[in-house]
N, C-alpha and C positions, 0 to 999 in steps of 0.2 A: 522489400516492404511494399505493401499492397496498396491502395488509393481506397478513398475516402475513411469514414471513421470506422474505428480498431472496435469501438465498442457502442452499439445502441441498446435501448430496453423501450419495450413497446407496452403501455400501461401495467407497468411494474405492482405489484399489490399483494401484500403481504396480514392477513388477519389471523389474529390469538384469540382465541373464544371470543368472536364480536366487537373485538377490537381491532382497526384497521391501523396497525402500525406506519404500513407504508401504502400510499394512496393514488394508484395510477400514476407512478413516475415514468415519463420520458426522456429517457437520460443519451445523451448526444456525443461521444470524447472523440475526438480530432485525434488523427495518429502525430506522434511526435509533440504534442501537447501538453503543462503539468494542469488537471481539472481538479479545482476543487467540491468538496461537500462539507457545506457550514450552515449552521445553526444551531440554536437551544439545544440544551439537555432533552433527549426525551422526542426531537426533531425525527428519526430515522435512521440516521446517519449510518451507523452500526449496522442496523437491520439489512439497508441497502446492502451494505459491504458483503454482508453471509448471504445475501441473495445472489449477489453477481458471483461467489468462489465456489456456489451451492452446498454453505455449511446447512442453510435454510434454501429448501423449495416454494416456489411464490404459489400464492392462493391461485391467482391470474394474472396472464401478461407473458411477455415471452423478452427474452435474452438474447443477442446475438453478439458475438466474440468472431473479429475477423471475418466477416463473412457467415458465418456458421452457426446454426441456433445450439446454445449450448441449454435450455430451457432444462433438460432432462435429466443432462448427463451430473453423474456423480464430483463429487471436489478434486478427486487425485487426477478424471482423466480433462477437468478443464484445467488443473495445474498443470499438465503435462500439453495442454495447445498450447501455453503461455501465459497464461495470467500468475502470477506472484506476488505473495499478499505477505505483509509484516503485520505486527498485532502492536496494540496498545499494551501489552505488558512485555518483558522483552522474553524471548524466547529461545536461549542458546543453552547450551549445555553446561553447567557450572564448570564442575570440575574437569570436565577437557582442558586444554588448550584455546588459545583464538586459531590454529590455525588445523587442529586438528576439529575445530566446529564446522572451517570451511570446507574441507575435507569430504566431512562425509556430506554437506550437502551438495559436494561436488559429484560422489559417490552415486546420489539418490538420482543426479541429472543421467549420466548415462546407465543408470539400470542396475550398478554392480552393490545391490545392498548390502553382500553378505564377504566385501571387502575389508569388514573393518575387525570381520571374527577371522582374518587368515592371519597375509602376511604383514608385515610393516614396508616389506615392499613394493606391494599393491598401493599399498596407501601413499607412500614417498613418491611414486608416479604420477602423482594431482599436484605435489609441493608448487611446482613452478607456476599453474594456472588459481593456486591456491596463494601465493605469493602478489601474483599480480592481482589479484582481487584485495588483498587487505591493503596493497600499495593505493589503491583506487580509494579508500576508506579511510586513509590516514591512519592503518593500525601497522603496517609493519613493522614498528618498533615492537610491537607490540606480539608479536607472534606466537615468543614460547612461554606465554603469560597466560596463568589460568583464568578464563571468561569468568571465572565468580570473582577473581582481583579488579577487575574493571571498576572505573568510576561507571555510574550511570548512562553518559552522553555517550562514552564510548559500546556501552554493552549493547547499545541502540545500532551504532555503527557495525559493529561485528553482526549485528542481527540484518541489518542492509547487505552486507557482503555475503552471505547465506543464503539470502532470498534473490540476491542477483547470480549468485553460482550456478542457479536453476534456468539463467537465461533469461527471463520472463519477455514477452514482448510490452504485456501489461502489468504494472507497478505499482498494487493497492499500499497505501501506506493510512494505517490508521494513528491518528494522533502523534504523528514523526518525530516532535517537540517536547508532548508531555512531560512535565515534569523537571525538565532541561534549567539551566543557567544561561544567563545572555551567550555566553562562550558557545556554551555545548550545541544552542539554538543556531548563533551565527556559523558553527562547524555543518552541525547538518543538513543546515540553510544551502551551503554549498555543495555541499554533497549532491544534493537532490536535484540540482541545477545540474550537476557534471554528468549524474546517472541518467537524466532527463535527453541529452543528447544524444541517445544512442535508442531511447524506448519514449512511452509514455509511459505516463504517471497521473494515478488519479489519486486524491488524499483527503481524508477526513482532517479537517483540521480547526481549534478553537483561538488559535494565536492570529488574531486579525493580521498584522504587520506581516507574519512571513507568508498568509495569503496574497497580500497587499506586492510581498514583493519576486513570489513567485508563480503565481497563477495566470495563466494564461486564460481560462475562462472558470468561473466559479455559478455554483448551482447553491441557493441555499432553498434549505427547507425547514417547513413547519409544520407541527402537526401531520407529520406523512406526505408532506405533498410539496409539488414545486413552488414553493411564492414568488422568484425573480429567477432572472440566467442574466449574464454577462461578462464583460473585463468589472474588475474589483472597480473603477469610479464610477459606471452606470450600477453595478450592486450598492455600492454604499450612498449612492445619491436617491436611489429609491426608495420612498416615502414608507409604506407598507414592512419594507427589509427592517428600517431604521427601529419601524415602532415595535416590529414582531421579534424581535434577535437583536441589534445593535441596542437598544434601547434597554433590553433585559439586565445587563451589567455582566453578557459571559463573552468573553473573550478568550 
């Protein structure tokens, strides 16, 4: 792992016909760090997220990944330096298996796509690292159980083990919680703590407390732009934070 931060963005800005979505972000993520991004409905948050995986190319401003300006390049080849992103809705395959979903994203890591139209013992040759991945997720019970049988908290989980099969150095997680029960919150809560140990992780997230109890430094914004940076007590002691976001009733 290399020194200093995994990811910077140098006046990040993002406009839709005249509208400046996102507004000269400078965004700073410490390697081995979990960073948050909080705010309102309507704050950016998102937008950021498709800027830095390049689902969206920024109006102006530039992007650097390790070292390396990824400003240009396409989504698959900065998923392929290492950034790995989960999405706000969950994204597995239904009707597979959990462990045949790890599988092929095991597949996609080292290049063999067209694994999954041979044999089954192509495929049976990931089991073990495909194994130790759901064991890390708390889904091994759960293995020859088809992804659309899942409760919610867990289809979140199988979708963590999927995105982590890819390696990623960096760990977009949008909205990790949404949706979730106390349970399902305190399970992934953990999780993200245990993944966090070995990468970074930066997260979109509207659940103040599991900011509160995971974030190492939080970014919020408003209206496109930075309003504070800090540890969650200097954010949430800030006046400005309080009236702009805290004050709104979203958490």
């Amino acid at each position: 792992m290399g020194e200093g931060p995994i990811l910077v963005t140098e006046d990040l800005t993002k406009e839709f016909a005249g509208f400046l979505a996102v507004r000269a972000v400078n965004l700073r993520v410490e390697r081995g760090s979990i960073h948050a991004l909080i705010g309102p409905n309507g704050a950016g948050k998102t937008t950021c997220f498709n800027l830095l995986t390049k689902f969206l190319s920024p109006t102006y401003g530039r992007i650097v990944f390790d070292g390396r300006d990824i400003t240009a390049l396409k989504p698959a080849d900065v998923a392929r330096l290492g950034v790995g992103r989960s999405f706000q809705i969950s994204a597995v395959f239904p009707h597979l298996t959990v462990i045949e979903n790890v599988r092929i994203a095991l597949q996609r890591r080292r290049g063999n796509s067209f694994d999954f139209w041979r044999s089954k013992r192509a495929l049976h040759d990931l089991d073990e690292r495909a194994a130790a991945l759901l064991a890390d997720v708390g889904l091994a019970p759960d293995a020859d159980t088809l992804a659309v049988e899942l409760p919610y908290g867990r289809k979140r989980a199988l979708e963590l083990a999927t995105t982590l099969a890819l390696e990623p150095q960096l760990l977009l997680l949008d909205e990790p919680t949404a949706g979730m029960d106390r349970e399902d919150i305190a399970r992934i809560s953990t999780l993200i703590k245990a993944v966090a140990a070995e990468r970074t992780v930066l997260m979109v997230e509207h659940n103040l407390s599991v900011v509160a109890d995971l974030c190492d430094r939080i970014t919020v914004l408003t209206r496109g732009q930075v309003l504070a940076e800090g540890d969650y007590q200097a954010v949430s002691n800030d006046a400005a934070v309080r009236e702009a976001y805290l004050g709104t009733g979203h958490a």
